[in-house]
Phi, psi and omega in degrees: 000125155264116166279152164082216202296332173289350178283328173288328166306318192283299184334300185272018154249001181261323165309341185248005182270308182305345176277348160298286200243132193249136213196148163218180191253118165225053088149235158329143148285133173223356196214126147197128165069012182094344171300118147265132177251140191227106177230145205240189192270321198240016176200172208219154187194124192233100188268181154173066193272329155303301184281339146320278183324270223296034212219281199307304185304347171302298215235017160063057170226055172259348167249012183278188206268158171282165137203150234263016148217138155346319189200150181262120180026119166057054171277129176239115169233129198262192173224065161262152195297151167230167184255345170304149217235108213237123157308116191276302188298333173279320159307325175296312165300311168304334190283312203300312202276342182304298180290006160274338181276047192240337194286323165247020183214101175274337178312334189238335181307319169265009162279294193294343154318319186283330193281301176318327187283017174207039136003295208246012156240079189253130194223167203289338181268014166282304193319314216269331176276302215272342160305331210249020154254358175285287175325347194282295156320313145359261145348293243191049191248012142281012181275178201160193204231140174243132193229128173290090183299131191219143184249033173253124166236139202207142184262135174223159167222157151219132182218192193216161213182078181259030150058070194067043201277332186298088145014256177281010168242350172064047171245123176331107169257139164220167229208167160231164191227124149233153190222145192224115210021296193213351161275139192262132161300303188198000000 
């Protein structure tokens, strides 16, 4: 959405794009691909609180309790045997739908990476984590990505890393953040 001075701007440009290309405006974006986008003259808030509801009620934890971080403190998860009889298809189905909402929620992209990582050696506290980044969500299900206009511009990265956490490979999960002025990218 443009405002002010910028609406004459937007106007010829949607005009040279129709004499390019045949199109027509229909009109604000507000639904794509399960995002909801909400825009204002100077920001944009890119969600996914419906598909976040419909997530939980999928897997019927929507009445559950919140709680206020993705994974607990120094969570270490292994591929020790258990005697428990662990739903494979039901883990698999929380990671696969998890990781689409990670597309507006970067807040959960290394928990769920960290969960991911045992798709196909799955124990009952693998089960017992990827609940509890679903309570996470719970919580925290208006959240979202806000991208900001800013005419100042600058690059950062940030990441996690928690440095040989994987048990049995002594292997690393890690996750990135880059931000282009005051916005996350990727």
């Amino acid at each position: 959405m443009f405002c002010g001075s910028n609406t004459s701007l937007a106007s010829e440009f949607a005009n040279l794009m129709k004499t390019r290309f045949q199109m027509s405006l229909l009109g604000t974006l507000r639904y794509f691909l399960g995002l909801q986008i909400t825009q204002t003259c100077n920001r944009i808030f890119v969600s996914q609180q419906k598909y976040a509801s419909e997530l939980l009620k999928k897997f019927k934890m929507d009445d559950c309790k919140a709680v206020s971080a993705p994974l607990c403190p120094n969570t270490k998860l292994s591929l020790e045997c258990t005697t428990e009889e662990v739903p494979s298809t039901l883990y698999r189905s929380i990671i696969g739908s998890s990781l689409y909402f990670t597309a507006s929620r970067p807040d959960i992209m290394y928990s769920m990476g960290l969960v991911a990582k045992f798709l196909s050696n799955l124990q009952a506290s693998h089960l017992q984590a990827a609940k509890r980044i679903l309570r996470y969500v719970k919580g925290t299900i208006s959240y979202g990505l806000y991208y900001i206009f800013s005419p100042s511009i600058f690059i950062a990265a940030f990441s996690n890393v928690d440095w040989g956490g994987s048990l049995p490979d002594i292997k690393s999960t890690f996750s990135c953040c880059y931000i282009l002025g005051s916005n996350v990218v990727s």
